[in-house]
C-alpha positions in Angstrom: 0.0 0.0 0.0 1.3 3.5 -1.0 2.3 6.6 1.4 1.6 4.9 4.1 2.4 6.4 7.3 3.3 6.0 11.6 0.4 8.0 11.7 -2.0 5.3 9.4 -0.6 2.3 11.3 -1.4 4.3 14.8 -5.2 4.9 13.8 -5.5 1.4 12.3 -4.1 -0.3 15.4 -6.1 1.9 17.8 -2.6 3.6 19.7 -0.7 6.6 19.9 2.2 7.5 17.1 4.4 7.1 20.1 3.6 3.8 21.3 4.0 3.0 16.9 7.5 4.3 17.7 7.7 2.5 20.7 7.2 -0.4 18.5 9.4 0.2 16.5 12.4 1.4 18.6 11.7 0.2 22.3 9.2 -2.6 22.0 10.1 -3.4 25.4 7.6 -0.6 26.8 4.5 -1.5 25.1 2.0 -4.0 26.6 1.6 -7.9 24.4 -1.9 -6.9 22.9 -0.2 -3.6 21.9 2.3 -5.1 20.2 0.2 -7.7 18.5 -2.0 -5.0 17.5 0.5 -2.8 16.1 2.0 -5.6 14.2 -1.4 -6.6 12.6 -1.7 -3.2 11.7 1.7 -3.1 9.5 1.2 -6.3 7.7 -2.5 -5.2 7.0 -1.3 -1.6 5.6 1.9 -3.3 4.5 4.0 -1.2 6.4 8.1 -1.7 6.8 10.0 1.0 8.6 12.8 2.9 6.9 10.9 1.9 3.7 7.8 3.9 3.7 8.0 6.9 5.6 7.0 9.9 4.8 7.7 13.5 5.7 9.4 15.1 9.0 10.1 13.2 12.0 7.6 12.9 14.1 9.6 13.9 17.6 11.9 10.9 19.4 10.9 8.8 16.3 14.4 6.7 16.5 17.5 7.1 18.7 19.5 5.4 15.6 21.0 7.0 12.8 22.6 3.6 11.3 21.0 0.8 13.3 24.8 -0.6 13.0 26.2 -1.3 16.8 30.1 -2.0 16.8 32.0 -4.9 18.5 35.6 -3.5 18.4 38.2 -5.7 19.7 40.9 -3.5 21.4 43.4 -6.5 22.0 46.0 -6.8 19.0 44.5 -9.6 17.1 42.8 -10.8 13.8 39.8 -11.8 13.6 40.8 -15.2 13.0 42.4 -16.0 16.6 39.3 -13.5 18.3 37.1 -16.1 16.9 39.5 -19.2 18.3 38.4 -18.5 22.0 35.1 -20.4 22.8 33.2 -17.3 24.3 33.3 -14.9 21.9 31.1 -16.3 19.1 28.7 -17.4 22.1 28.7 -13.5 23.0 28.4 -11.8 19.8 25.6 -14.4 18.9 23.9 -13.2 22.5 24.9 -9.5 21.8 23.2 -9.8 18.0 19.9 -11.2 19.4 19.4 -8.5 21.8 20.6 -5.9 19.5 17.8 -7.9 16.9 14.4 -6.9 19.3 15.7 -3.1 18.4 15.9 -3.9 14.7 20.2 -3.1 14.6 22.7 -5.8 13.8 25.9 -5.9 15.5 29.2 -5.2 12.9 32.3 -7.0 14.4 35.6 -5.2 14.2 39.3 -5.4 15.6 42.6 -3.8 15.6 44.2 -6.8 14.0 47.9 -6.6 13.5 47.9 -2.7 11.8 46.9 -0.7 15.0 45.0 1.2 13.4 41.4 2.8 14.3 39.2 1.2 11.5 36.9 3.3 9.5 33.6 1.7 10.9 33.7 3.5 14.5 32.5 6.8 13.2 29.0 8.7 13.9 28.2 7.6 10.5 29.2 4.1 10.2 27.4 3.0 13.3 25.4 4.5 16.8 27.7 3.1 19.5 30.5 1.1 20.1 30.9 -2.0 22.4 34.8 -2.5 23.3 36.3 -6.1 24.1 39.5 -6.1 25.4 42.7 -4.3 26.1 45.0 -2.0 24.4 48.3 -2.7 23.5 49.4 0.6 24.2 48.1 4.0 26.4 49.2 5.7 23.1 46.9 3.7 20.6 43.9 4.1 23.4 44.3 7.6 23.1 43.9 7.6 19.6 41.0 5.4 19.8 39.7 7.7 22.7 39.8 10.9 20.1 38.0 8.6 16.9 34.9 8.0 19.2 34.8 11.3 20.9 31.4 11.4 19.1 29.7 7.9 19.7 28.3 6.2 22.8 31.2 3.6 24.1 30.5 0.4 26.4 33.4 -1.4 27.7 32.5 -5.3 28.3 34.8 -8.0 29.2 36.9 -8.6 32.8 37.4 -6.5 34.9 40.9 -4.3 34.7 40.7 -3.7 31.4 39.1 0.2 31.5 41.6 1.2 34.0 41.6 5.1 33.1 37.3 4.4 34.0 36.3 6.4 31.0 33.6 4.4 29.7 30.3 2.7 31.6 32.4 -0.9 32.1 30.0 -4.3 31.9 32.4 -6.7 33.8 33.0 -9.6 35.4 35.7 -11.0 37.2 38.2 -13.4 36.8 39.3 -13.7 40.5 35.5 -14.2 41.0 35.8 -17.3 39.3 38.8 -18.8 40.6 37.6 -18.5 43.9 34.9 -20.5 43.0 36.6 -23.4 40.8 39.4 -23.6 44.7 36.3 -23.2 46.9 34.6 -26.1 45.1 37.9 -28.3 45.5 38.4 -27.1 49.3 34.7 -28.0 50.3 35.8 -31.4 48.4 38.7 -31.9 50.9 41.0 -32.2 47.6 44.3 -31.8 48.3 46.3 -31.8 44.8 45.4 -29.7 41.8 46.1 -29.4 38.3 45.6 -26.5 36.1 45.9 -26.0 32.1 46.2 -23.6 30.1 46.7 -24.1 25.9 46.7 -20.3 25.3 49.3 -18.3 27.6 48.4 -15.4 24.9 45.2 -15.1 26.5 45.1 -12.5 29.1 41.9 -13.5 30.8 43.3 -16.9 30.9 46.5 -15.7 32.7 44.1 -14.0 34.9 42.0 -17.0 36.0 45.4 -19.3 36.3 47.2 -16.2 38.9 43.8 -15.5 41.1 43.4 -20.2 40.7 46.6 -19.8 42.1 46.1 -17.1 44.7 43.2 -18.4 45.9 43.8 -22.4 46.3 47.0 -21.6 48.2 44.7 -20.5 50.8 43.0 -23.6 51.6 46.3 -25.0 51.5 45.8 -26.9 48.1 49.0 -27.9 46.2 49.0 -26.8 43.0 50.6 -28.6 39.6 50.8 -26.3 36.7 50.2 -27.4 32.4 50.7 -24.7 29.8 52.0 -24.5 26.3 54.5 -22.0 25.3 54.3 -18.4 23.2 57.0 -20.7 20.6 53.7 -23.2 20.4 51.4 -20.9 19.6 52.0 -21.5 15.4 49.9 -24.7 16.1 46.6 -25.9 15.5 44.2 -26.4 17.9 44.9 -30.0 17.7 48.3 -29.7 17.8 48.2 -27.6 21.2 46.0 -30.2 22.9 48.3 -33.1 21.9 51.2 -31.3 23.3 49.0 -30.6 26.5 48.3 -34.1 27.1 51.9 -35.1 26.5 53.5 -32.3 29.3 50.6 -33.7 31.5 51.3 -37.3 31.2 55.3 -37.2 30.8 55.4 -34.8 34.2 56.9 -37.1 37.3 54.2 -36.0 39.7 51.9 -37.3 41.9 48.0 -38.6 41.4 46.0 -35.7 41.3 42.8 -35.1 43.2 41.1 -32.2 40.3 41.9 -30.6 37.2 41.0 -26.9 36.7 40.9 -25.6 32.8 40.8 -22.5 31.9 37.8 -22.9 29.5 34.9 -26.3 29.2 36.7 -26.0 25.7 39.8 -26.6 26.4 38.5 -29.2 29.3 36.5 -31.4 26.5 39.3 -31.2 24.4 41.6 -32.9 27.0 39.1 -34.9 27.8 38.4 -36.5 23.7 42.3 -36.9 23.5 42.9 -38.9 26.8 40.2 -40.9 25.1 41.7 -41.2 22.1 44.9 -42.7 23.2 42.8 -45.1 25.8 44.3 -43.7 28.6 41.6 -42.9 31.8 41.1 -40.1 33.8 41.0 -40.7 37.3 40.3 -37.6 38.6 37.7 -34.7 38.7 37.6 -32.3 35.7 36.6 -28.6 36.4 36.0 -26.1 33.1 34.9 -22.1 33.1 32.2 -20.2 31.1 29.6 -23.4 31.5 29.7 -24.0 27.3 27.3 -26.1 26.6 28.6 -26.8 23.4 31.8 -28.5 25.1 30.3 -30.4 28.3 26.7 -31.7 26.7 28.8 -34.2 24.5 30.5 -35.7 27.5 29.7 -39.0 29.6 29.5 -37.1 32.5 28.8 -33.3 32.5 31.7 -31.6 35.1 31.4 -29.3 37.3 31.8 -25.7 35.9 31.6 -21.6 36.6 29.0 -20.0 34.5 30.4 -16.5 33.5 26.6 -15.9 32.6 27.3 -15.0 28.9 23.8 -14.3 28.0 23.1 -11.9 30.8 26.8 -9.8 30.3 25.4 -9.3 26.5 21.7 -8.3 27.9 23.6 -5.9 30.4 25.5 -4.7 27.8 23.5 -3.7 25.2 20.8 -2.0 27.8 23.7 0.0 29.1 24.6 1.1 25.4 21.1 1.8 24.9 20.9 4.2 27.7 23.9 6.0 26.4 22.9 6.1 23.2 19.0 7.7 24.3 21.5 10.3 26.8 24.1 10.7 24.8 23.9 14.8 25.3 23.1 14.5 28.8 26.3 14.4 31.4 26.5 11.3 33.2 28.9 9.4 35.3 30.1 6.3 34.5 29.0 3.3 35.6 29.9 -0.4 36.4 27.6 -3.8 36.2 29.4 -6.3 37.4 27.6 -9.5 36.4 28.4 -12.5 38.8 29.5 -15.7 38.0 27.5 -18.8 39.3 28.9 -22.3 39.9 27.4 -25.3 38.0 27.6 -28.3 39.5 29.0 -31.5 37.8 25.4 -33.7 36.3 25.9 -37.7 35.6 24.4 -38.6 33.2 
């Protein structure tokens, strides 16, 4: 149907023009039977925003300009190894599905080896920008700092990474965690402990391994440490895990009473190859980020610390969002820290 406008699919559905743009922009505030009603109204009068409007806004009609939300990747890395670690996809897919009841899509972008501020995190490439990770360098942040000066700016991922507190910070911790994974071996009167780690690039890895550390040396746990080398990381994934498995089993130490892993990734991945070369594992495994992906495949599901993905990408878009509706207004930043849960192991 022709010049058909908010104002047509308002008296057709029986509500305001601002509860149409409600609709459109902020579902969230509108009642079920005003949605449904709304939505009958645009397929009857064939209505598709961006397509058939007509004439001057009408007021707040839309907070976006581009409907395009960046994920920019700080950290100096290619999309390629971004992608390697298990919680990023699971992230972005929960950051694009929230971002999807708003009608945006989520554009991924990183720093890669140039250093260089890419072209896509300007006011007209995109409406805010979600930051993942850590600068190489204060002087490349800087620059960063000065190509976003106009655009809404969320920092998500562990805590420590905003250190100058500049942006609103969606967090959680890695310490957090690890005294979870030692409490759960204290309150299990363990007394040895293993922990791996097949990506000593990974800085939130290295995190969880020093506060594991940290925090098992309290109860008095004794600790036995598994980690592949910077001169490894030209391997495969495969590769990595094989060598993993051979430091573990060539290492003169004694029976252990739990294994901690850095990710249920890496943890199912130890696990596939111990059963590949028909060797047992006579121990308890322990994982991080509860990735259902990794542990539903295995005999017996171990115990794990949800990091609580979908609720750090909820969190983090509804910060954004705020900024985005007050970007003119001053405000203080904030921090949500999101906490981490423990999972209990499930036999199946």
């Amino acid at each position: 149907m022709a010049n058909v406008s908010i104002k047509d699919v308002a008296r057709e559905a029986g509500v305001s023009v601002s509860s149409v743009s409600f609709y459109m922009n902020r579902p969230e505030r509108l009642s079920k039977s005003s949605i449904e009603r709304i939505k009958a109204a645009c397929e009857k009068l064939q209505y598709a925003p961006g397509k058939n409007r007509r004439g001057p806004k009408l007021g707040r009609r839309s907070r976006f300009k581009t409907r395009n939300i960046c994920f920019y990747c700080m950290a100096p890395m290619n999309m390629e190894e971004l992608l390697r670690y298990p919680v990023v996809p699971q992230l972005l897919g929960c950051m694009q599905q929230e971002l999807h009841k708003h009608h945006c899509r989520l554009l991924i972008s990183g720093t890669g080896d140039s250093c260089q501020v890419p072209v896509t995190l300007s006011k007209k490439n995109c409406d805010g920008v979600i930051l993942y990770g850590k600068a190489a360098n204060l002087d490349f942040y800087k620059n960063f700092r000065e190509k976003v000066a106009e655009l809404p700016v969320i920092w998500t991922g562990a805590t420590g990474n905003d250190d100058l507190r500049e942006f609103d910070h969606v967090f959680y911790s890695n310490r957090k965690v690890a005294e979870i994974a030692a409490k759960y071996a204290a309150d299990k009167n363990y007394k040895k402990v293993a922990v791996f780690n097949t990506h000593p690039e990974h800085s939130d890895y290295n995190e969880r391994i020093r506060f594991f550390e940290e925090s098992a040396r309290k109860y008095g746990l004794e600790i036995f440490k598994f980690e592949t080398s910077f001169e490894d990381l030209s391997m495969s994934p495969a590769e990595l895990n094989r060598k993993m498995v051979d430091i573990f089993e060539n290492a003169d130490i004694p029976k252990i009473d739990i294994a901690f892993f850095c990710s249920d990734n890496m943890l199912s991945k130890f696990v596939f190859e111990m059963q590949n070369r028909n060797h047992k594992i006579d121990f308890e495994l322990f994982g991080c980020n509860n990735d259902s992906a990794s542990l539903d495949f295995l005999a017996e599901r171990p115990a794990t610390v949800d990091i609580c993905i979908h609720e750090f990408a909820k969190q983090t878009i509804k910060r954004l969002l705020h900024r985005i509706d007050n970007y003119r207004k001053p405000m203080a930043t904030t921090e949500v820290f999101v906490e981490p849960k423990l999972v209990n192991a499930v036999k199946k």
